[in-house]
C-alpha positions in Angstrom: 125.9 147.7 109.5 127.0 143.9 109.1 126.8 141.6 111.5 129.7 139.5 112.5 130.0 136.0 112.2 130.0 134.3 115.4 131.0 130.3 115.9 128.4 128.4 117.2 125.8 130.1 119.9 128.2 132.8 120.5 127.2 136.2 120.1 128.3 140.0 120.6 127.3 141.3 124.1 127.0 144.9 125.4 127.3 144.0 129.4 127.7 146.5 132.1 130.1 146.0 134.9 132.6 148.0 137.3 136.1 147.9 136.5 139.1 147.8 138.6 141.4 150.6 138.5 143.7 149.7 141.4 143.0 147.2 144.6 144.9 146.4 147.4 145.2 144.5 150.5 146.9 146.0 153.8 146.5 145.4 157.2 146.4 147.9 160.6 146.7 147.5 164.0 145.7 150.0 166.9 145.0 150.9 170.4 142.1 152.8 172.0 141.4 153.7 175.5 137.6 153.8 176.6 136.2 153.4 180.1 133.9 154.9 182.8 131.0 152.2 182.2 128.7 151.2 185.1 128.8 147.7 186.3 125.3 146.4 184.8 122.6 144.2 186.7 123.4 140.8 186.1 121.2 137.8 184.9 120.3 136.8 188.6 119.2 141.0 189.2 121.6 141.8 191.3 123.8 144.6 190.9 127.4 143.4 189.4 130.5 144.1 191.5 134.1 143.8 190.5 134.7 140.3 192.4 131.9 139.2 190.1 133.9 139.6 186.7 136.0 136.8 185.2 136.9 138.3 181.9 136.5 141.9 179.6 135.8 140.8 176.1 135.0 143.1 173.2 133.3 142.9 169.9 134.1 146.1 167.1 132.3 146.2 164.0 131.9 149.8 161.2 129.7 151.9 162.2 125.7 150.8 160.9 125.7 154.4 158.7 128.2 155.6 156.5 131.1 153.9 158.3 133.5 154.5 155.2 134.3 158.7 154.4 136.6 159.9 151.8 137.7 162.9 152.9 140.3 163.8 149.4 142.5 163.0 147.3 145.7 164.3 145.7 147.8 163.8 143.2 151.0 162.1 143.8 153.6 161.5 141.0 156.2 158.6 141.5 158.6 156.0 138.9 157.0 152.6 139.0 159.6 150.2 136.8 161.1 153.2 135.1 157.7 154.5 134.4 156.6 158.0 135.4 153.0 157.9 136.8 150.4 159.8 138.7 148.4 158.3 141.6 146.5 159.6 143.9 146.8 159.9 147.7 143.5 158.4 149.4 142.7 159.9 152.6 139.8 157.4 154.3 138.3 158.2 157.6 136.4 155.3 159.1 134.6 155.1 161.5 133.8 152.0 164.1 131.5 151.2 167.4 133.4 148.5 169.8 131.2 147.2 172.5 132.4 146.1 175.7 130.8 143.0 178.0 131.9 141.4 180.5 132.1 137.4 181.6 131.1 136.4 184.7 132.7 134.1 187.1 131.5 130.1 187.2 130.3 131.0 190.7 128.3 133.5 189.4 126.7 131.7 186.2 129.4 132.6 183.6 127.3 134.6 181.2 128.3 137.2 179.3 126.7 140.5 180.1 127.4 143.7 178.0 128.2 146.5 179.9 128.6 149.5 177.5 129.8 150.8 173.5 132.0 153.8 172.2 132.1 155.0 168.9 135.6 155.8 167.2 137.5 157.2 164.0 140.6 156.3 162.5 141.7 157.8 159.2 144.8 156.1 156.7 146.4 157.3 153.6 146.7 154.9 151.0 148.2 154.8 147.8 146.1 153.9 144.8 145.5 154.9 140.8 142.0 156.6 142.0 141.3 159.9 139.8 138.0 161.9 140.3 135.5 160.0 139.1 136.4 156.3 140.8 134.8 154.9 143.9 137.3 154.2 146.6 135.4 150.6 148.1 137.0 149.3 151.4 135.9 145.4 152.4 137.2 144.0 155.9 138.1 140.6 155.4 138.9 140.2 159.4 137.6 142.5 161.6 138.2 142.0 165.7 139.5 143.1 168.8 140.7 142.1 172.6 140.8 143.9 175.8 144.7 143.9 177.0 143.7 146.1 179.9 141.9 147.3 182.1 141.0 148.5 185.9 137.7 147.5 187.8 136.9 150.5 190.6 135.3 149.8 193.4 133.0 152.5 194.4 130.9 150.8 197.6 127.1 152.0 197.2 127.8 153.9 194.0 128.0 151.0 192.2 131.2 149.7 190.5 132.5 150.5 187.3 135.4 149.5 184.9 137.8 152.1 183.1 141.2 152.6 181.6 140.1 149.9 178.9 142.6 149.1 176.4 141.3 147.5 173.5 143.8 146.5 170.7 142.1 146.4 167.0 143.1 144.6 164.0 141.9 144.6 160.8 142.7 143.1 157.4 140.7 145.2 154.5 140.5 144.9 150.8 141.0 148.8 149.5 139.7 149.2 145.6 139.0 152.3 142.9 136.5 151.2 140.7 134.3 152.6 137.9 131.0 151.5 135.9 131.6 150.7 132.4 129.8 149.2 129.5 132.5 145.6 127.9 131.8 145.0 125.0 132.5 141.0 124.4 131.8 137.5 122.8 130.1 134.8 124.8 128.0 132.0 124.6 124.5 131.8 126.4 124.3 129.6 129.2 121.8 126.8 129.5 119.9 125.1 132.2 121.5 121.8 133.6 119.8 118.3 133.6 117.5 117.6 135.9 118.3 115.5 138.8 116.4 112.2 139.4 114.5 112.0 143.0 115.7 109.1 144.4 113.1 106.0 144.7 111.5 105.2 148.1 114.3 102.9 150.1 112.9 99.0 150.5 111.9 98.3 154.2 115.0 96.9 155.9 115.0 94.7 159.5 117.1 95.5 161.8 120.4 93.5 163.3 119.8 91.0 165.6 121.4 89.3 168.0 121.5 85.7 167.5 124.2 84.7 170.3 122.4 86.4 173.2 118.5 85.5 171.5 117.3 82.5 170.9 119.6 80.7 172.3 118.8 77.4 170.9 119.2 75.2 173.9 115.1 74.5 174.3 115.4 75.0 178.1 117.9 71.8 178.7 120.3 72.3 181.4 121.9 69.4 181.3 
């Protein structure tokens, strides 16, 4: 076999990489109802009461293991530009853990305590060229939540507790099918860059005076 004649320090590569087949970027909105947490001790060690609550924040983020399932796929044939093609319908389920805390009033030291978490699913369909074979990938480029609602009850020596917690949840994700393949390609090899020079020691410097308040030149005559 012959080489090829390459220009320079170019030569012919074999790389690994992952193509793209299809990517997209969406974004989803939704609203969960959680509730019947406990009223934590607070910082001080006393137990928290409803008057004691300034604010119900929350914090979501994918579940720590296997937050991303695809449950199937199907086939799905549709005109794209006059063009007859066949896509595939993505079924995701994914799955998220949204903890709820609560910020206390100034009175009461404003921390934030954390007063519970839930677990919860959503599932999507998405559109995507994705045959058996491809990875379905999905990236969250914003990921976050509030608390529009919710009710503090007042349960005297039970202990209080908040519920009916509406928490809206919006994401932005980055949904792509990929597959490993093996380019082959021209490139040149990079090199290292020039060394930087460590700058020298700096020269001692004096500091600005003050020559209008000190000395002030009048060699103690008054008059």
């Amino acid at each position: 076999m012959q080489a090829k004649n390459l220009n320079g320090g170019q030569e012919l590569l074999c790389i690994n990489t992952t193509k793209v087949y299809d990517w997209v970027i969406n974004e989803a909105s939704f609203d969960l109802t959680i509730g019947d947490f406990d009223l934590p001790v607070g910082p001080s060690g006393e137990q928290l009461e409803c008057d004691d609550i300034e604010e119900v924040i929350c914090t979501v983020e994918p579940r720590e293991d296997d937050p991303i399932e695809i449950v199937g796929r199907v086939d799905q044939e549709l005109v794209v530009d006059g063009t007859l093609l066949t896509l595939q319908l993505v079924n995701i389920r994914k799955y998220f853990t949204v903890v709820i805390s609560v910020e206390l009033t100034a009175e009461n030291g404003g921390a934030v305590v954390e007063v519970g978490e839930a677990d919860f699913v959503r599932c999507e369909q998405v559109l995507l060229c994705a045959p058996d074979g491809t990875d379905v990938e999905v990236t969250y480029t914003d990921l976050d939540c509030f608390v529009c609602n919710f009710t503090c009850e007042e349960n005297g020596t039970d202990g209080d507790s908040l519920d009916d917690i509406t928490v809206s949840v919006r994401l932005c994700q980055s949904i792509q099918s990929t597959y490993p393949v093996t380019l082959e390609l021209i490139a040149e090899f990079c090199e290292p860059r020039d060394m930087l020079p460590i700058p020298p020691c700096p020269a001692p410097t004096m500091p600005p005076q003050c020559p209008v308040l000190f000395p002030t030149g009048d060699n103690g005559d008054n008059g």
